[in-house]
C-alpha positions in Angstrom: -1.6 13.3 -4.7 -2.1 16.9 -6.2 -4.0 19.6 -5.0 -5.5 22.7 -6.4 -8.3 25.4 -5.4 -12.0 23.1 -5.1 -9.9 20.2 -6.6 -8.1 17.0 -5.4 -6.1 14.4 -7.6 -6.6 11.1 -5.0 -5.9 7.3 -5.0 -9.0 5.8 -3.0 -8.1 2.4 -1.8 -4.6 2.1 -4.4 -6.9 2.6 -7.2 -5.2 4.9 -9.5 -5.1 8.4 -9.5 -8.6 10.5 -10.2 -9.3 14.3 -9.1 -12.1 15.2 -7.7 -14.0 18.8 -7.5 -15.7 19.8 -3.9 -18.8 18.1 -3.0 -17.8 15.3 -5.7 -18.2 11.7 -3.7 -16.4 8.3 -5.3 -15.9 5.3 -3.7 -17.5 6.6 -0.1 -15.0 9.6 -0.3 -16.4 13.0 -0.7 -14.4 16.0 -1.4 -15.5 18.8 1.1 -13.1 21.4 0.6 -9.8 21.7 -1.2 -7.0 24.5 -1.9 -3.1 24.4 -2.9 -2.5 23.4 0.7 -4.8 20.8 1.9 -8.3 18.9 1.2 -10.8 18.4 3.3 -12.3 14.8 2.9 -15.2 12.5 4.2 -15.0 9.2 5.4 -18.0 7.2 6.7 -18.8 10.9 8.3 -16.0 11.2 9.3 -13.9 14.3 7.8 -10.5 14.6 8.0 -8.2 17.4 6.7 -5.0 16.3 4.3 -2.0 17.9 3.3 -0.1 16.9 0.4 1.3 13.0 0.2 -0.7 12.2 3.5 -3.5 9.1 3.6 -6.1 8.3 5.7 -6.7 4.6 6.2 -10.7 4.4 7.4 -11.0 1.7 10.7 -12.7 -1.6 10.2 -15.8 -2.3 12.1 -15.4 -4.6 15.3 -16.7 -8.4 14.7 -15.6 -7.6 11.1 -12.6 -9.2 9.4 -11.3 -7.7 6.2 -10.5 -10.1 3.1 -9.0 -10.0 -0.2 -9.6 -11.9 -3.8 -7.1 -11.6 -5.9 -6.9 -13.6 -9.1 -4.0 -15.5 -10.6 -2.3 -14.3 -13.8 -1.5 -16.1 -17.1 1.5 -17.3 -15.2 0.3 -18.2 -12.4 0.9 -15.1 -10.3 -0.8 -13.1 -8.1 -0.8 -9.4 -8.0 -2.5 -6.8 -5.4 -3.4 -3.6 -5.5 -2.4 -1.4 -2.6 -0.4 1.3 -1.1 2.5 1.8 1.3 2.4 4.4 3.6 -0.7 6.0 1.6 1.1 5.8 -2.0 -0.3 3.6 -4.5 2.0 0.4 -5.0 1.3 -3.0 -7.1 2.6 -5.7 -4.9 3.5 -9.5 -6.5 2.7 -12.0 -3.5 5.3 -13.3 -2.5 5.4 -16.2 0.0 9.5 -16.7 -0.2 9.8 -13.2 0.3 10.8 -13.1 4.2 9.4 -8.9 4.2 7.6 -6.9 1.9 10.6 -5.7 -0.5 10.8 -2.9 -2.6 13.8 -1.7 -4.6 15.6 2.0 -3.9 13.8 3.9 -6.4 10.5 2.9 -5.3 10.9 3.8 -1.6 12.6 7.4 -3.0 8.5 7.7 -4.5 6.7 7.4 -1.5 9.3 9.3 0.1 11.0 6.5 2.8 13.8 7.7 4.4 15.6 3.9 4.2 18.9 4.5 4.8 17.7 5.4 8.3 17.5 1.6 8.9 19.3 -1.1 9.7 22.3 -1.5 6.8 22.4 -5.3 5.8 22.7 -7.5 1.8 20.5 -9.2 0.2 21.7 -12.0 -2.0 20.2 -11.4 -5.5 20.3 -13.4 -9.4 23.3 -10.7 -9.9 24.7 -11.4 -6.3 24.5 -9.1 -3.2 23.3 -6.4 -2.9 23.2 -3.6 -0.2 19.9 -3.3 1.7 17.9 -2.0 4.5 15.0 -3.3 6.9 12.8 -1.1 7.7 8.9 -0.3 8.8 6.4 0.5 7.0 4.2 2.6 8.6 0.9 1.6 7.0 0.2 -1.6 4.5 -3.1 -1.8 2.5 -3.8 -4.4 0.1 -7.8 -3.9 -0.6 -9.5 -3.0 2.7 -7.2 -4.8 4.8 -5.2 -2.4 6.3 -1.8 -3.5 8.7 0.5 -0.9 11.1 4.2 -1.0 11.6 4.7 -3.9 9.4 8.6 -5.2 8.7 10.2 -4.6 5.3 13.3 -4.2 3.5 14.5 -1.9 0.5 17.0 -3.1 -2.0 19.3 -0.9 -4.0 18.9 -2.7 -6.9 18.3 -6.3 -8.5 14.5 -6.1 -7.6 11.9 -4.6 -10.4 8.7 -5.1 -8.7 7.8 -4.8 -5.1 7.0 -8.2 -2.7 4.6 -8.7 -0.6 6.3 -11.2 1.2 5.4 -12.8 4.5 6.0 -9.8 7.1 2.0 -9.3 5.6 0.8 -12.8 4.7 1.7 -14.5 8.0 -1.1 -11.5 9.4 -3.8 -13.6 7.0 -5.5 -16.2 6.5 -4.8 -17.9 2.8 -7.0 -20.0 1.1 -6.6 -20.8 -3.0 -9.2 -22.1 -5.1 -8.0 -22.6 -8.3 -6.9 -19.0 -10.2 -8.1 -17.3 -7.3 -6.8 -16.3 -3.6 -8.2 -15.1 -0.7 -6.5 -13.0 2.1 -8.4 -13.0 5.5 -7.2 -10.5 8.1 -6.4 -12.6 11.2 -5.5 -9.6 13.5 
């Protein structure tokens, strides 16, 4: 997210922002090198060399399926921490939601070329809208971490972003009470 000589500002896991100095290690993520143009960083010994706005989304171990808890607001609603395409995003689930959604603005942040995709409208409380379906490269709520998964961005009418069912049909959901669990099926 910001990078300057033996420093890096990063988001580990869409956690928010912290910077870290060279040889610094947070979260299983160790700084090796870092200059106005790239950081060097090290994953589970594995090191890998990033450039401004780039993630790296560490594998999960075969046999092993990645899982979720997320815990239920004073309303009733869940929110997750994540990222889209390696920026840090806080998603409401969304089970209605057909795709994860995210407005204009928000896809303008992490720097998502939408208007590339498929033209369509949405209708909204303030009736339609213009929108676009698109991909979204990577999806990370926690550890789990999905590829090429569906979405649409809406011009307006839409304050916080969904993480509708283009994600949730890839778990496994189980509530108890105030809290929910997200399984990775596949």
């Amino acid at each position: 997210m910001g990078l300057f000589k033996d420093k890096a500002i990063v988001s580990i896991d869409g956690g928010k922002p912290r910077t870290l100095s060279v040889g610094q290690t947070v979260q299983g993520v160790k700084l090796v090198a870092a200059d106005s143009a790239s950081a060097s960083i090290e994953v589970d010994g594995k090191r890998r060399s990033l450039a401004m706005g780039q993630s790296f989304a560490g594998g999960t171990p075969v046999g092993t399926r990645q899982s979720v808890s997320l815990t239920a607001d004073s309303r009733g609603h869940f929110a997750a921490m994540g990222a889209l395409n390696g920026f840090p995003v806080t998603f409401l689930v969304d089970t209605g939601a057909t795709t994860i959604a995210i407005n204009a603005s928000e896809a303008r942040r992490i720097g998502l070329d939408y208007r590339a995709g498929q033209a369509t409208g949405v209708n909204t409380a303030g009736g339609v809208v213009p929108a676009w379906h698109v991909k979204f490269n990577t999806v990370k709520v926690g550890g789990i971490v999905l590829n090429q998964v569906d979405g649409m961005v809406v011009e307006s009418g839409l304050s916080v972003p969904l993480l509708g069912m283009s994600f949730l049909n890839r778990m496994e959901m189980k509530r108890d009470g105030q809290t929910m669990t997200l399984t990775q099926r596949f």
